[in-house]
N, C-alpha and C positions, 0 to 999 in steps of 0.2 A: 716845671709846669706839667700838669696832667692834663693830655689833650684826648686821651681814647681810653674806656674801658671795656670788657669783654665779661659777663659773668651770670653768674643765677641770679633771679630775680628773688630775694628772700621775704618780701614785702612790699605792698605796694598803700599808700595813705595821703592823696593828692596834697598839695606836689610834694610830700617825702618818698622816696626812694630809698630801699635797700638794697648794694646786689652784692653777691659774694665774689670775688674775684682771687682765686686760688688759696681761700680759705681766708683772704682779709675783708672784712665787711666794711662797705664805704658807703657813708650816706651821702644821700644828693636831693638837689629840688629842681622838679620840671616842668616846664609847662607845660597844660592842658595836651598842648596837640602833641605831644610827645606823647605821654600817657595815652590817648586815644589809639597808639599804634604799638604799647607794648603786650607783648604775650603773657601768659598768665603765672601769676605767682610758679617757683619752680622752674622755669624753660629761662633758658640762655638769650640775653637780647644785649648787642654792641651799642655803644653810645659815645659821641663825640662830647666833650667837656667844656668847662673852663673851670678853673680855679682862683674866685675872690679870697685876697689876703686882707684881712682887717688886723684891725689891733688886740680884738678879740677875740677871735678865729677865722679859723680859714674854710672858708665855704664851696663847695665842690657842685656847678650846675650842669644835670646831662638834659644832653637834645638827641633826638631822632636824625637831623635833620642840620648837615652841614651849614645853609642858607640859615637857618634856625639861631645859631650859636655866631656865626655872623652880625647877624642882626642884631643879637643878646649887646654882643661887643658893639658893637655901634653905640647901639642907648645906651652904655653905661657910661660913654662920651659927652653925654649930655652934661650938660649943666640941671641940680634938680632931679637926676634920673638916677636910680640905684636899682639894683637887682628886685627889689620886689615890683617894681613897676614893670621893668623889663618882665618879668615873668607875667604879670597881668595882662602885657600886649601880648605877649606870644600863647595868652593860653585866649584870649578874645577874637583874633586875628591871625591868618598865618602866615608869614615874610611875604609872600606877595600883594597881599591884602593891605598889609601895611606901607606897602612901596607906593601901589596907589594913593590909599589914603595921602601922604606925603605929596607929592606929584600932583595930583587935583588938589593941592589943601584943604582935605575935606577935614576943619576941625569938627565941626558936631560927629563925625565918626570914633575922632580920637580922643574926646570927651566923655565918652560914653566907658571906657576903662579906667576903673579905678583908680581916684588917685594925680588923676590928669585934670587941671582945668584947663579953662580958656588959655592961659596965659602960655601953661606948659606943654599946650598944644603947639601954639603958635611958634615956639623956639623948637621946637619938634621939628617944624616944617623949615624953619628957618637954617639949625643949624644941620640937618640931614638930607637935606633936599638933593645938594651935590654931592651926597658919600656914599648911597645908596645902589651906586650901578652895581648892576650882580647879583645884590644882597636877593633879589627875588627870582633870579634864575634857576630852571631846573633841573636842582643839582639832587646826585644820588639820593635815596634814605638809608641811613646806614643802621636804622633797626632792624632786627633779624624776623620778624613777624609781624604783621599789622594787627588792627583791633579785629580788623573783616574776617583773619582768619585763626582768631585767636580761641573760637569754638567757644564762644559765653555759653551757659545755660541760662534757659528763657526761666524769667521769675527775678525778682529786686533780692539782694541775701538780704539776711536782719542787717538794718544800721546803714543800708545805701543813701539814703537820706542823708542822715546823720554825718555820716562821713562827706558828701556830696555838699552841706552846707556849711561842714567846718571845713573845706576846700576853698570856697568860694569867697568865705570870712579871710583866710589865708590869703587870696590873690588880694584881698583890698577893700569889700564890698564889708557894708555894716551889719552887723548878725538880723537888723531887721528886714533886712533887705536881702541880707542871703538866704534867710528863711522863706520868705517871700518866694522869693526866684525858684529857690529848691523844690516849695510844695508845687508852684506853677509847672513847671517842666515834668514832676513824677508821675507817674501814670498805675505806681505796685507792680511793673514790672520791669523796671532799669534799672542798670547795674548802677552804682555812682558816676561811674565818667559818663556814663548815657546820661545821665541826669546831668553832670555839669554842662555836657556839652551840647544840651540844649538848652539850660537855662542861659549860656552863654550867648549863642544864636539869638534867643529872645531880642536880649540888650543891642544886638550889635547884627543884624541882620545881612547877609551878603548877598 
């Protein structure tokens, strides 16, 4: 099991991940709020894992965020729940947010992410209600840089959009609606994650 990795960030394409780690290149997918806190293509950023084995390949998930990766494991206990949805709650929500939601049964909150309806809310609440202690405690970040100090330049580059709404298609959301959402949130001067991560907000207000 691959639980840590350490390395350059060689690209970055919501939620694809490249990093280099002593010359082997491992891709990975992350959610939203991971992305939000890493440093820019280039610089060195740590990340806790997990590693899905399918029958088809084997899929390698980084988080910022021990609590994060947690939680990831959790919902893939579900019934109904696989990694892409897991990555839709934690790029809509962030582990504490979600504990709530559970805890209050606020399903029209957890409806509101792709992919989830009524139903699979409701086992949501049902079967994680008591698994959850912890999962939203304040535990370390173990990324090496936030997004705050990751020094952006002011201006959108070519293709933030673009990238930003084939992000959004990616977590779950229908190209009509991620277009939708994309143009709503941009402004001509956000990067892509600024743009996901306020079209996200939109949806899902805190």
């Amino acid at each position: 099991m691959i639980g840590r990795l350490k390395g350059q960030i060689l690209g970055k394409q919501p939620p694809h991940l490249l990093l280099d780690v002593n010359g082997v290149g491992y891709e990975l997918e992350a959610p939203m709020s991971t992305f939000y806190e890493l440093p820019p293509v280039g610089d060195t950023v740590t990340l806790v894992t997990h590693l899905v084995v399918r029958e088809d390949a084997h899929c390698l998930y980084g988080f910022a965020r021990v609590r994060d990766r947690d939680l990831f494991r959790a919902l893939l206990k579900v019934s109904g729940i696989g990694a892409r949805i897991g990555l839709a709650i934690l790029s809509g929500m962030d582990a504490a947010r979600f504990v709530a939601c559970v805890e209050q049964e606020d399903i029209t909150a957890l409806t509101r992410v792709p992919g989830i309806g009524t139903k699979t809310a409701q086992r949501l609440v049902v079967e994680l209600r008591d698994r959850l202690d912890g999962v939203g405690a304040g535990l370390a970040t173990v990324a090496a840089a936030s997004a705050a100090s990751a020094g952006a330049v002011p201006g959108s580059p070519p293709g933030a959009l673009a990238d930003a709404v084939s992000a959004l298609i990616a977590l779950g959301y229908k190209p009509a609606d991620a277009n939708r959402m994309g143009r709503a949130a941009d402004d001509g001067t956000k990067t892509s994650e600024e743009i996901i991560r306020a079209a996200l907000r939109a949806v899902n207000p805190t």
